[in-house]
C-alpha positions as CSV (number, residue, x, y, z in Angstrom):
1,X,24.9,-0.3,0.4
2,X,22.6,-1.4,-1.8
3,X,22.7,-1.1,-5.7
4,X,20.9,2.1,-7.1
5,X,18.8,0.4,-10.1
6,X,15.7,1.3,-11.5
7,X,13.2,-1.1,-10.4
8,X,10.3,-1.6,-12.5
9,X,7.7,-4.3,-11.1
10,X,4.1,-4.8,-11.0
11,X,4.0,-2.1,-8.4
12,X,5.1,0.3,-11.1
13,X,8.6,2.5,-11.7
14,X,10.7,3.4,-8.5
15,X,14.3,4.9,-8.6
16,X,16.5,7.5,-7.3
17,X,15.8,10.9,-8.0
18,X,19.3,12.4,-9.6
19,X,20.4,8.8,-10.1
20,X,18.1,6.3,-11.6
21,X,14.7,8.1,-12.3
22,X,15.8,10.9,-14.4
23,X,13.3,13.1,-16.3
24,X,14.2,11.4,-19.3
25,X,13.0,8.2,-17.5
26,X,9.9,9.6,-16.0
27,X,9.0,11.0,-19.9
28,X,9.8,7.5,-21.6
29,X,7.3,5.8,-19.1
30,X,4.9,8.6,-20.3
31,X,5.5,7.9,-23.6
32,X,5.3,4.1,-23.2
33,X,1.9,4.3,-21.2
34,X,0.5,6.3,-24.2
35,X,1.5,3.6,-26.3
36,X,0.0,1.0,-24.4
37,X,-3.1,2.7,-24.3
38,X,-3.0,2.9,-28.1
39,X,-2.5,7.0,-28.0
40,X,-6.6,7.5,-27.0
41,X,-8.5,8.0,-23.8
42,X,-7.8,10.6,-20.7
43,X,-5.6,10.0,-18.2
44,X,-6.0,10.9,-14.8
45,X,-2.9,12.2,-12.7
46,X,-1.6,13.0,-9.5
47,X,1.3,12.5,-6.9
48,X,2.5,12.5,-3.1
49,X,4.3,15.8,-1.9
50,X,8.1,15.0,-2.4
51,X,9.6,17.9,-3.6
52,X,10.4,16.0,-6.7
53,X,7.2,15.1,-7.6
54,X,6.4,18.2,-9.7
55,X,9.2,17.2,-11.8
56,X,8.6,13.8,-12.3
57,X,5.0,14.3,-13.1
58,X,5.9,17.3,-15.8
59,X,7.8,14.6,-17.4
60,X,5.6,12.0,-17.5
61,X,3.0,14.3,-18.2
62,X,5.1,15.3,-21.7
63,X,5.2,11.7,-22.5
64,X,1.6,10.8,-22.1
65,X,0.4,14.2,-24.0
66,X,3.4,13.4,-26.5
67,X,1.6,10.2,-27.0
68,X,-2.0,11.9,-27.6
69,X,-3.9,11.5,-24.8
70,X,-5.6,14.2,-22.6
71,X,-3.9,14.5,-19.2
72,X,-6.3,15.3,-16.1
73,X,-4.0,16.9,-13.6
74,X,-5.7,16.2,-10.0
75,X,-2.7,18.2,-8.2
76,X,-1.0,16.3,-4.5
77,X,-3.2,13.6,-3.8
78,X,-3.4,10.4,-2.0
79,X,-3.1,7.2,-3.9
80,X,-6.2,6.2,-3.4
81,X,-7.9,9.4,-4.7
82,X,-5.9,9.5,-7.9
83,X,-7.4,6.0,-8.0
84,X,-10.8,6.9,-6.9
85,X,-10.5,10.0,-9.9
86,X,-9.4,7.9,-12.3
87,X,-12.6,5.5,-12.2
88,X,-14.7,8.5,-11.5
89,X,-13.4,10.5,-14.8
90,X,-14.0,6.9,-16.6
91,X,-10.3,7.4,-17.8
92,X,-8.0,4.9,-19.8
93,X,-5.7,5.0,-16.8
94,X,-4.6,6.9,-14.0
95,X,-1.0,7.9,-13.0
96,X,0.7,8.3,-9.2
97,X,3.6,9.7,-9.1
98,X,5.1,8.8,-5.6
99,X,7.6,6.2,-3.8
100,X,5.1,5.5,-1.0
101,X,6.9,4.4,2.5
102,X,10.6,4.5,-0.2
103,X,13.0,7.2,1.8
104,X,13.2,10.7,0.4
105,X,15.9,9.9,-1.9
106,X,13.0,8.0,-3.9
107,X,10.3,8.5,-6.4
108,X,8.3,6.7,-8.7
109,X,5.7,6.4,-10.7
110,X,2.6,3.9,-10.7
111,X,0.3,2.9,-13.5
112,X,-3.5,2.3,-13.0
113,X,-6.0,0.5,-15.2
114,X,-9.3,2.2,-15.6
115,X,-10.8,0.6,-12.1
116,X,-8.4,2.3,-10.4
117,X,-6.6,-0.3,-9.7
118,X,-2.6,-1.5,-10.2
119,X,-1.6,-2.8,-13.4
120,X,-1.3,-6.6,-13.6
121,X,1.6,-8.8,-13.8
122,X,0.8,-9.0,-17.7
123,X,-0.1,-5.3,-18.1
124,X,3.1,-4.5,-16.2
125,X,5.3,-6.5,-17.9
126,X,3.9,-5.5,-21.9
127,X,4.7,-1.4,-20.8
128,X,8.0,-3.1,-19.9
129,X,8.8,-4.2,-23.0
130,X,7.1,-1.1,-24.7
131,X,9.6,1.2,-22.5
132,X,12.3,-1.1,-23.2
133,X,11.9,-0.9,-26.8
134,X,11.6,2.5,-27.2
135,X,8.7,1.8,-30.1
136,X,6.7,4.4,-29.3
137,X,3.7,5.9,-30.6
138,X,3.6,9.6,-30.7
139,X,1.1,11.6,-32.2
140,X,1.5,14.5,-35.1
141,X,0.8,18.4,-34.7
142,X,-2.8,18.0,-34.6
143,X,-3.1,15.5,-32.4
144,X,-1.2,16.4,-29.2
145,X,-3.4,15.8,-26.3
146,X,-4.5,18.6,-23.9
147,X,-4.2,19.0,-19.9
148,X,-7.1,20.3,-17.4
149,X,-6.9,20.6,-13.8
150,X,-9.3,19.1,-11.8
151,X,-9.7,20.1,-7.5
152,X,-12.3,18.2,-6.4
153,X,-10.4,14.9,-5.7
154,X,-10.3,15.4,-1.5
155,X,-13.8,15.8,-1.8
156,X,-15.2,13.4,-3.8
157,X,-12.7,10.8,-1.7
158,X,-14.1,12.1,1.4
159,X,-17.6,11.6,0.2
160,X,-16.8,8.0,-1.1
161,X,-15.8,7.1,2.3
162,X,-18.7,8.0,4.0
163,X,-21.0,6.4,1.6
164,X,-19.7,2.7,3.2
165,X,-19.9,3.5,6.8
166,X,-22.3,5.2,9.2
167,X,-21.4,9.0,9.4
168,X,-23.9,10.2,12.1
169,X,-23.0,6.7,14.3
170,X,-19.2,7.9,14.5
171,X,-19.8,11.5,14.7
172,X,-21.9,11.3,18.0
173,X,-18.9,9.9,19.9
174,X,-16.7,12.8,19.2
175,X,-13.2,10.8,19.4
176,X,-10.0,12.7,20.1
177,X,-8.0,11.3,17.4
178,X,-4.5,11.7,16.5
179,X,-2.8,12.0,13.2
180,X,0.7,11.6,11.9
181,X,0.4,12.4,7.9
182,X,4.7,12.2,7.7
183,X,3.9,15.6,5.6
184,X,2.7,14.1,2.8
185,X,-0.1,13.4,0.9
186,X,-2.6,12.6,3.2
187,X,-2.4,15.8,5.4
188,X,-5.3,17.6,3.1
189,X,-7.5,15.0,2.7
190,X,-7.2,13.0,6.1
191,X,-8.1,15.9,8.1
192,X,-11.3,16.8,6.2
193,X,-12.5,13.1,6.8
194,X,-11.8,13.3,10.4
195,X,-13.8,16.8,10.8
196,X,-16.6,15.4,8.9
197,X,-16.8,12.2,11.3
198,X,-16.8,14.7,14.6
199,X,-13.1,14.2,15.7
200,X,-11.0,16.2,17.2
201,X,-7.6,16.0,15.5
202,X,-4.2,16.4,16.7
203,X,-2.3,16.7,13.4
204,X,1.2,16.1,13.3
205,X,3.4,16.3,10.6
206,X,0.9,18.4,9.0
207,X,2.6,20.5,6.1
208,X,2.2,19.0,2.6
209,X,6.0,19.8,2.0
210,X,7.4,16.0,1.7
211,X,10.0,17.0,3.4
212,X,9.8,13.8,5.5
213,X,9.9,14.6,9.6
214,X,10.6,11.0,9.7
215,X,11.1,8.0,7.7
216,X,7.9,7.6,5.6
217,X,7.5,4.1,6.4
218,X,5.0,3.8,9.5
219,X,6.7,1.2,11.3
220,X,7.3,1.2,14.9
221,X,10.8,2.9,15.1
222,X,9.4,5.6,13.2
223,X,6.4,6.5,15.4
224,X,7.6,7.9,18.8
225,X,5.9,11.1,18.2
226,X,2.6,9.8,17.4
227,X,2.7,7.5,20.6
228,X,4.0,9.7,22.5
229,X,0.9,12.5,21.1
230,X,-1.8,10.1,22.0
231,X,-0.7,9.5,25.6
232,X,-0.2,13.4,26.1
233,X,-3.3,14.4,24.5
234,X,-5.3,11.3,26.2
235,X,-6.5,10.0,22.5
236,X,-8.8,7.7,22.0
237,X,-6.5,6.5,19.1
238,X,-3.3,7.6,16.7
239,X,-3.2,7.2,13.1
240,X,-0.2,6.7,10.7
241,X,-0.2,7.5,7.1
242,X,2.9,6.4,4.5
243,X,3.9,9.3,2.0
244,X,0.9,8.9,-0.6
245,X,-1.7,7.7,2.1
246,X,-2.3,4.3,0.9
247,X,-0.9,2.7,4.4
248,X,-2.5,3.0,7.8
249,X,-0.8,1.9,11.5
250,X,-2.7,2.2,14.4
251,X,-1.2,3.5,17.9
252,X,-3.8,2.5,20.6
253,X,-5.6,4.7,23.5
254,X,-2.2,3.7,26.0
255,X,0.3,5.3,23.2
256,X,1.5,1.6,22.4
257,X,1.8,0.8,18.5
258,X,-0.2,-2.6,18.0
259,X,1.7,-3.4,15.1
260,X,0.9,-2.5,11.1
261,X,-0.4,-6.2,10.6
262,X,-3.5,-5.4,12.9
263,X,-4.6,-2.7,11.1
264,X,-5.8,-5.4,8.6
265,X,-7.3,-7.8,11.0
266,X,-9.6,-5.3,12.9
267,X,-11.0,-3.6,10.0
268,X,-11.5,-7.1,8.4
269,X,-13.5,-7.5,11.7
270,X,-15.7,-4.5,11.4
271,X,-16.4,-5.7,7.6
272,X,-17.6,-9.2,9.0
273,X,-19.7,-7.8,11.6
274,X,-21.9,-6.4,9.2
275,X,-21.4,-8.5,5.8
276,X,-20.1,-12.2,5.4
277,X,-18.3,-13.0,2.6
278,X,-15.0,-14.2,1.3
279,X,-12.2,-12.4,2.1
280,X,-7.9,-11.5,0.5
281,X,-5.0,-11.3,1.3
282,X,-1.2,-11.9,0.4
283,X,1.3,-14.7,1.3
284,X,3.0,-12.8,3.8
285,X,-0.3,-11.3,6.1
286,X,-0.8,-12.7,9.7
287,X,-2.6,-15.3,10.0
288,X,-4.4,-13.0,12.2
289,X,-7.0,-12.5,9.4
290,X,-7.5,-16.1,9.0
291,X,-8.6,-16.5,12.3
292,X,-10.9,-13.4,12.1
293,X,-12.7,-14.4,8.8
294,X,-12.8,-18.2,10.6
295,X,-14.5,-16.2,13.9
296,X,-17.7,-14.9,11.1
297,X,-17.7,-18.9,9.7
298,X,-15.4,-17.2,6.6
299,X,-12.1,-18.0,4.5
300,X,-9.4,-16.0,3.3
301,X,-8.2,-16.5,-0.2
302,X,-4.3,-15.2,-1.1
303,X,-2.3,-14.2,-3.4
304,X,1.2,-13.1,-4.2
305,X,2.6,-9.9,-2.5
306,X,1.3,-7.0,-4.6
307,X,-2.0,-4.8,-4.5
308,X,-2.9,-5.9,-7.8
309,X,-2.4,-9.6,-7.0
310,X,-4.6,-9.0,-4.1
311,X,-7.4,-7.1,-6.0
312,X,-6.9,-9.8,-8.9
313,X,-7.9,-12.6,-6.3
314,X,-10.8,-10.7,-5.0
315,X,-11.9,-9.9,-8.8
316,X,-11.8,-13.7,-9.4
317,X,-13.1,-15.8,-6.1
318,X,-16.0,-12.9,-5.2
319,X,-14.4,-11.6,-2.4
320,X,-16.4,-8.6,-0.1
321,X,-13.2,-6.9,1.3
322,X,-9.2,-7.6,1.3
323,X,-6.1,-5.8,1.8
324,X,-2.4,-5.9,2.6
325,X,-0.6,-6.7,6.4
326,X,1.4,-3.9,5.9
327,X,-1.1,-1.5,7.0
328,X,-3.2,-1.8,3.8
329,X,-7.2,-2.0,3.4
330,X,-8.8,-2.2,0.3
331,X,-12.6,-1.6,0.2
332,X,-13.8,-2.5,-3.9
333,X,-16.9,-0.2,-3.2
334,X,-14.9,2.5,-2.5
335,X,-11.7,1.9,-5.1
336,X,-9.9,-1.2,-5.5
337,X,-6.5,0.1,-3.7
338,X,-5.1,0.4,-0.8
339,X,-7.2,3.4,0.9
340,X,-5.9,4.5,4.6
341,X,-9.3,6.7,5.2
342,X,-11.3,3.4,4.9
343,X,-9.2,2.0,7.5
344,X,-9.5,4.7,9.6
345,X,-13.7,5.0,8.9
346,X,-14.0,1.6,9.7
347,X,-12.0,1.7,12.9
348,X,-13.6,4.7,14.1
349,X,-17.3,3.2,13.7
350,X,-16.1,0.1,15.5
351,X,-15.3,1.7,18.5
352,X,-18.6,3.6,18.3
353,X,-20.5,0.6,18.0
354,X,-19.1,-1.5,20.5
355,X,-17.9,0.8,23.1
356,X,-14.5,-0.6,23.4
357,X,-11.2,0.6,23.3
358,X,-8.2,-0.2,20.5
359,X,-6.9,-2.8,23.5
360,X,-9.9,-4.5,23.9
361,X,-9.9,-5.2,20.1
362,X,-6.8,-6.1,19.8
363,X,-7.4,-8.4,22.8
364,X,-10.2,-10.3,21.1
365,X,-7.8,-11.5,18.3
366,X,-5.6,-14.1,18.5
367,X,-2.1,-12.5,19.3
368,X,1.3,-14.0,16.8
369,X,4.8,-13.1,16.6
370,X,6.2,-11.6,13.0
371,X,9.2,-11.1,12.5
372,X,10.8,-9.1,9.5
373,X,14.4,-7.9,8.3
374,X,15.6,-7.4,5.1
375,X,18.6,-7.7,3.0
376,X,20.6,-6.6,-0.1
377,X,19.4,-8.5,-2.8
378,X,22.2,-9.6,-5.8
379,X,21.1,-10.0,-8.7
380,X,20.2,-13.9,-9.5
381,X,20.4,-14.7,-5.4
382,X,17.0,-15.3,-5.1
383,X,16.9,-18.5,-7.4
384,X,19.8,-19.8,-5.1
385,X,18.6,-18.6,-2.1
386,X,15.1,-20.4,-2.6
387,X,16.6,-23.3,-3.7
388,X,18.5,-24.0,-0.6
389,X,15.5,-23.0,1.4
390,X,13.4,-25.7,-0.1
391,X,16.2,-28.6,0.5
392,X,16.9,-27.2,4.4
393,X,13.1,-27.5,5.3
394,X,11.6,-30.6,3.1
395,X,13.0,-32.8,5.9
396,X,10.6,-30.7,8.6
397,X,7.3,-32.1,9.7
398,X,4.4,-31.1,8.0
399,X,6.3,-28.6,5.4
400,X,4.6,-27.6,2.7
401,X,5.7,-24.6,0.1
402,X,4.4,-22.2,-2.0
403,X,6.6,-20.3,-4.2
404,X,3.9,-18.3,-6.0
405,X,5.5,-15.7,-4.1
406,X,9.3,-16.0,-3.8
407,X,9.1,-19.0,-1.0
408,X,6.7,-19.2,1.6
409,X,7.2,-22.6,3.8
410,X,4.3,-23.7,6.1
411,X,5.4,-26.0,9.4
412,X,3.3,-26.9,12.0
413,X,4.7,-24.4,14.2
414,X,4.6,-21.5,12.2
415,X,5.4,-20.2,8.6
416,X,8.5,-18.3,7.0
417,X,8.9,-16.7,3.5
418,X,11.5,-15.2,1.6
419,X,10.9,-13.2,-1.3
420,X,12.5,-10.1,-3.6
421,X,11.2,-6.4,-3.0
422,X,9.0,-5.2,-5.7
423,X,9.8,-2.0,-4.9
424,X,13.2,-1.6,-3.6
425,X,16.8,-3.8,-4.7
426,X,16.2,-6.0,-1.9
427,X,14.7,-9.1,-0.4
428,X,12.3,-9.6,2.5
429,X,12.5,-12.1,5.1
430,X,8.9,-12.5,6.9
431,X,8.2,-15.4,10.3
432,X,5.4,-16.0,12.3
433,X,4.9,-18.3,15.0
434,X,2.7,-18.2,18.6
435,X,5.9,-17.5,20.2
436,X,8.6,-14.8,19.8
437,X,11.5,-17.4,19.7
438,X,10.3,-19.5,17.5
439,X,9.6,-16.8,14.9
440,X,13.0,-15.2,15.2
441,X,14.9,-18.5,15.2
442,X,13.0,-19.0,11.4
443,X,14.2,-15.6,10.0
444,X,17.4,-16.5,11.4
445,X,18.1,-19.3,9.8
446,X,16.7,-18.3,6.3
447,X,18.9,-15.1,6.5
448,X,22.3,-17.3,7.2
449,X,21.1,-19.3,4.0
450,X,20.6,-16.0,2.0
451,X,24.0,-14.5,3.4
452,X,25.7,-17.9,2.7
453,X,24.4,-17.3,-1.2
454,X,25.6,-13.5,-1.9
C-alpha cells in the first residue's frame, strides 16, 4: 500500500481525510493563504460534493477569515466555476476544496491566483514555506474578515460557455446526450448547460451526494455504465465528468470509450476550424494534438505536467487554446482551467456543423497507442529511477530527453516518460508508439528499472 502523506504540490494540498488532512491542516493552509495574500482582498470559495468537503472548507474558511480577508462562499461547485467566480468577483484568490479523480478516501484543497488560475510552481512553493513555518499573519478583533454567500456561480458558468460557441447552431440538432457526473460536482451545472444547448440528457450518477457510484477517475474501467447508457438509449454521445468537473471523457454513438486523450485532440480540432493559432499542452499528451495543430499549419508548445504549467506556457508564447490529455480543456476566454462544459460545448457544435458522428472524428485523427500504469513511489526513488533511465536509453537511435518533467525520452519509434504524481505518493509511467507492442514493451521496461530501484 502506498504511504499516507500529505502531498502538497503545485496542484495544491491533497491528503486523507481522518489521516493526513486533518481540520487542523485544512485551517493552517487557510491561515497560510491569508498570509500570502498579505491579510487583504476577498477570496472566493467553493468545493466538490464529498461528504467531507463541508468540513474541510469550514476549516479553511477559519484560517483565511482568521487571517483578515472576506471569504465569498459559492456553495458545491465545479472547479472551473469557483475559477470562473473568482476572476468574476476580481478576488485576491479563489479556493477549491476537492480531490478531483483522488478516491473517496481523499480531499484537498487547491489555491487560485486572481485569473482563476492554479498557483505557480513559485507561488506554490512560498505558501509552502509560509505553512511550514507556521509565521502567520492574523488579524486583531477589529479586523476579522466577513463571509457572504453567493448562488449564482452555475449560471454565470453556463452563460460563459455559451458566449464562445454557437448556442442556436447546437440547439437545432437536438442531440440525445448522455451524462455520467460520478455524483459530484458537475451534476448541477452540467445539466443546465445541456438543456440550454437543446439536449436531451440521460443523467447518471445524478445526486450531488459524493458518495462516489464509482471510482471518480473517468477512465475506461470505470465507465461501463455510461457505455452501456449510450448504446441503450441510442446516444448521439456519453459524457464523463471527474469529482469537481474539471475532466471530460468521451463515450462515442456505438457505446465504445475513445479514450480520455481524445477528448483533447478533437476539441483542439473544433478550435482550429474556426481560429489558427498556437496551441499547449504537457509532456505527457498524445502526440495526437500535434498532428491536429500540424493538420491547421499550427504548433504545439508544452510544458511540464500541471494545469498551471500549461496555462503558464499559453500566458507566455500567445497561445489561443490548450489543455491536458487526461481529459482536460482549457479555454482562456472562458477561465484559464481545466473546464469539462467547454469540452462538451465544443464537441457538441462540431457534430452540428459537420454532420458526423464521434467515429468519424475520431477516424480523421491519426490513431497511437498509450500506455499507462503506475507505481508506489519511495521517497528519493525518482532521482535513481531517472538516472538509470537516462543511461539504459542514451545508447538508442535518435534519443533525446527532457527532464523538465520527471523524464520524458523521445526515440524514433515512440516516446516514454516517467515522472512523480503531484497529486497522489506515486509515480506515473506514460508510452506511446503507432503500435500497441511497442508501447507496452517501453512501460515495461521503465517499470522493471523503477522496481529494480525501490
Amino acid at each position: 500500500m502506498a504511504e499516507d502523506k500529505l502531498i502538497v504540490s503545485v496542484s495544491g494540498v491533497r491528503g486523507t481525510v481522518g489521516g493526513t488532512l486533518s481540520p487542523l491542516v485544512a485551517c493552517e493552509f487557510g491561515c497560510a493563504f491569508a498570509t500570502m495574500l498579505g491579510g487583504s482582498g476577498t477570496v472566493a470559495v467553493g468545493r466538490d460534493t464529498r461528504p467531507s468537503g463541508p468540513m474541510i472548507q469550514s476549516a479553511v474558511t477559519a484560517g483565511l477569515l482568521g487571517g483578515g480577508l472576506e471569504v465569498v462562499d459559492v456553495g458545491v461547485a465545479s472547479t472551473p466555476g469557483v475559477a470562473l467566480m473568482t476572476k468574476l468577483l476580481k478576488a485576491a484568490g479563489g479556493v477549491v476544496v476537492t480531490a478531483s479523480h483522488n478516491p473517496a478516501e481523499y480531499n484537498g484543497i487547491k489555491f487560485l491566483q486572481p485569473s482563476g488560475t492554479g498557483l505557480t510552481a513559485a507561488m506554490a512553493e512560498k505558501l509552502k514555506a509560509i505553512w511550514q513555518s507556521r509565521q502567520f499573519r492574523l488579524a486583531d478583533a477589529d479586523h476579522q474578515g466577513a463571509e457572504r454567500l453567493q448562488t449564482n456561480t452555475h449560471g454565470l458558468h453556463t452563460d460563459a460557455v455559451c458566449a464562445v460557441i454557437n448556442e442556436n447552431t447546437v440547439a437545432s440538432k437536438r442531440f440525445k446526450v448522455v451524462l455520467d457526473s460520478v455524483n459530484g460536482a458537475g451534476c448541477v451545472v452540467t445539466p443546465m448547460l445541456l438543456g440550454r444547448l437543446g439536449c436531451e440528457v440521460v443523467h447518471l450518477n445524478a445526486e450531488a451526494s459524493g458518495r462516489f457510484a464509482h471510482p471518480p477517475e473517468p477512465v475506461e474501467a470505470n465507465l461501463d455504465q455510461l457505455c452501456q447508457a449510450v448504446r441503450r438509449h441510442k446516444a448521439a454521445v456519453g459524457f464523463a465528468q471527474d469529482a469537481d468537473a474539471d475532466r471530460l471523457a468521451i463515450v462515442d454513438e456505438t457505446g465504445r470509450f475513445i479514450g480520455e486523450e481524445y477528448t483533447l485532440a478533437l476539441a483542439a480540432a473544433f478550435v482550429l476550424r474556426h481560429r489558427k493559432g498556437t496551441l499547449a499542452t504537457n509532456m505527457v499528451t498524445s502526440r495526437m494534438i500535434d498532428d491536429v495543430a500540424a493538420a491547421a499549419g499550427c504548433s504545439v508548445v508544452r510544458a511540464p505536467t500541471g494545469e498551471a504549467n500549461v496555462v503558464e506556457a499559453m500566458r507566455r508564447e500567445g497561445c489561443i487554446f490548450g489543455g491536458e490529455g487526461g481529459g482536460g480543456v482549457i479555454e482562456p476566454r472562458v477561465v484559464s482551467v481545466r473546464d469539462s462544459l467547454v469540452g462538451m460545448a465544443y464537441i457538441l457544435q462540431q457534430l452540428a456543423e459537420t454532420g458526423k458522428t464521434i467515429s468519424q472524428l475520431v477516424a480523421e485523427i491519426p490513431r497511437y497507442t498509450m500506455v499507462k500504469t503506475k507505481l508506489p513511489c519511495p521517497a528519493g526513488a525518482m532521482e535513481r529511477i531517472t538516472q538509470t533511465v537516462r543511461k539504459t536509453f542514451a545508447a538508442r537511435p535518435g534519443a533525446r530527453f527532457n527532464d523538465s518533467d520527471g523524464l520524458r525520452v523521445d526515440l524514433a519509434d515512440g516516446w516514454v516518460c516517467v515522472r512523480a504524481s503531484n497529486t497522489e505518493p506515486i509515480m506515473r509511467i506514460f508510452a506511446e508508439a503507432a503500435d500497441p507492442k511497442t508501447a507496452q514493451g517501453l512501460v515495461d521496461e521503465v517499470r522493471r528499472i523503477a522496481q529494480a530501484a525501490e
